[in-house]
C-alpha positions in Angstrom: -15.9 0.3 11.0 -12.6 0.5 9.7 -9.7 -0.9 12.2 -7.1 0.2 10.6 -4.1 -1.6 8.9 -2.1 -4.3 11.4 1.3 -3.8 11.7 2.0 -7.2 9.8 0.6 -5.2 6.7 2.5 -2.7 7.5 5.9 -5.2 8.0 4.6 -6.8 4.7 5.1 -3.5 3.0 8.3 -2.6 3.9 9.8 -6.4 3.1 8.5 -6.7 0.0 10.4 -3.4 -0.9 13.4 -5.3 0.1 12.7 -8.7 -1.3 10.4 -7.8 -4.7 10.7 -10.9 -5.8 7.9 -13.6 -7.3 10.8 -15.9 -4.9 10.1 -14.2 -2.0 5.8 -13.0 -2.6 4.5 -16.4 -3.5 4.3 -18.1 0.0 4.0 -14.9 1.8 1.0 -13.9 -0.4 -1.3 -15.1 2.1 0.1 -12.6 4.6 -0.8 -9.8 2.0 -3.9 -10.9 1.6 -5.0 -11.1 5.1 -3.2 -8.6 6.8 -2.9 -5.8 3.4 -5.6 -6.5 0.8 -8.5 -7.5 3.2 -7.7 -4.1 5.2 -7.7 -2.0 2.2 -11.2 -3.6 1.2 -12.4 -2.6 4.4 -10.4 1.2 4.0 -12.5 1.7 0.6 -15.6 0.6 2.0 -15.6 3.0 5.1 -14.5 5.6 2.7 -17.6 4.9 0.6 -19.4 5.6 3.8 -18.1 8.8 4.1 -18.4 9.5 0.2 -22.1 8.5 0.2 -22.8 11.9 2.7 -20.6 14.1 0.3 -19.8 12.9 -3.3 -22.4 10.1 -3.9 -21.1 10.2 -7.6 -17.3 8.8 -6.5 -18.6 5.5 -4.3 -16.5 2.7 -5.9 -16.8 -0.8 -5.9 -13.7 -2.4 -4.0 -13.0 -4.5 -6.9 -13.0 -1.7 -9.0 -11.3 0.8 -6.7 -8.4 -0.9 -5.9 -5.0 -1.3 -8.0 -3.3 -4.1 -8.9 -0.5 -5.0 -7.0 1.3 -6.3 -10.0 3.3 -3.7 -11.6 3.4 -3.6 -15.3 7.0 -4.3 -15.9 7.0 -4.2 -19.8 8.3 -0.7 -20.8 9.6 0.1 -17.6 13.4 -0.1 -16.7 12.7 -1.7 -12.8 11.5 -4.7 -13.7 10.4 -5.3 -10.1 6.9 -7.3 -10.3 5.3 -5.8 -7.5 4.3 -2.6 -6.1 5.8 -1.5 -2.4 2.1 0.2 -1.8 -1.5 -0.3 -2.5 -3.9 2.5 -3.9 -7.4 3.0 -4.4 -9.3 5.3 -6.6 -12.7 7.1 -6.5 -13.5 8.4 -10.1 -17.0 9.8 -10.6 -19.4 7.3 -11.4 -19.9 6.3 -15.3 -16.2 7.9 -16.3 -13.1 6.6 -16.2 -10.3 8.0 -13.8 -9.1 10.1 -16.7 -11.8 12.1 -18.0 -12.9 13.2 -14.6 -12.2 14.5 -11.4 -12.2 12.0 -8.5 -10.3 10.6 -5.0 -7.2 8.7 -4.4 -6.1 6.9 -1.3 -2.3 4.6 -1.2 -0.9 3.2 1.8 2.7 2.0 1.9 5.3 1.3 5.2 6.1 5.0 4.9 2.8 6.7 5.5 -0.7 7.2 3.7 -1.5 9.6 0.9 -4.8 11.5 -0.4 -5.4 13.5 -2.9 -8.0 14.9 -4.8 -7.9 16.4 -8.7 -7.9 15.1 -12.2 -4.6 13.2 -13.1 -3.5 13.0 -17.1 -6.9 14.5 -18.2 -6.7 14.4 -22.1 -6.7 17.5 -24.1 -10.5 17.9 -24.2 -10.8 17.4 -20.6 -7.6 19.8 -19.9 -9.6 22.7 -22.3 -12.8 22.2 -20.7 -10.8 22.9 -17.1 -9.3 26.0 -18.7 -12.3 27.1 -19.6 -14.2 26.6 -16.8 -11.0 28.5 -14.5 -10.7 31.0 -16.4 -14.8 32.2 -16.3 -15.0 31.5 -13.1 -11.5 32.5 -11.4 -13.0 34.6 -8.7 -15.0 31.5 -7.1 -12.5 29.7 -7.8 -9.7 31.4 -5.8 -12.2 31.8 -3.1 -12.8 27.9 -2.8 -8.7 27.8 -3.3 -8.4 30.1 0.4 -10.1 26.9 1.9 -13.3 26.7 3.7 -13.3 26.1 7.8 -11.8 22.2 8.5 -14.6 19.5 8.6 -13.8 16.1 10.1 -15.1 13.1 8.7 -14.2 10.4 9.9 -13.3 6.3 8.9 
């Protein structure tokens, strides 16, 4: 069962938007991994739970699921080394998170977001969705109007 994220996690987050510095992360990274990285482990494997009942095809491995919390600096103008959030990712099983739809979970100091969808498919994948909405519009703007609320919970 999933406990949540302590508030030192939470803290960690909001400081390390302040001070994102190697300076300031290296003897605190303990902290993140105890009180943000170990909680987001356990996040991804309640989610999987939940997945398992639904969309057996988008269970993740943890190590897999999880992004870095490096930021690739090297064509970016904020040279800041580390990310003021931490994400996860569901693709479906045997793609990568491009070519297919899939889940997507981050956590920062300023709240949690989720999301569902295909993000930068390529131009076969972005065809193949055209396609597919366009022959099938109708169901398609019925699922859109949304179905009655289920609860799942973590």
């Amino acid at each position: 069962m999933f406990a949540g994220f302590p508030n030192e996690g939470l803290t960690f987050l909001r400081n390390i938007k302040r001070n994102n510095r190697r300076e300031w992360f290296q003897p605190r990274k303990h902290l993140f991994d105890s009180h943000v990285k170990a909680p987001m482990v356990e996040l991804v494997e309640a989610l999987n739970s939940n997945l398992a009942k639904f969309a057996a095809q988008h269970v993740n491995d943890p190590k897999k699921a999880i992004y870095r919390f490096y930021r690739d600096t090297r064509f970016s103008a904020d040279k800041s080394p580390y990310k003021d959030h931490i994400a996860a990712i569901f693709p479906r099983r045997g793609h990568e998170k491009h070519i297919s739809a899939g889940f997507y979970v981050g956590i920062s100091h300023e709240g949690i977001d989720v999301a569902g969808g295909i993000y930068m498919p390529g131009p076969a994948e972005l065809l193949a969705i055209r396609t597919w909405l366009a022959e099938h519009h109708t169901e398609f703007s019925k699922a859109a109007r949304g179905a009655p609320d289920r609860a799942y919970s973590v």
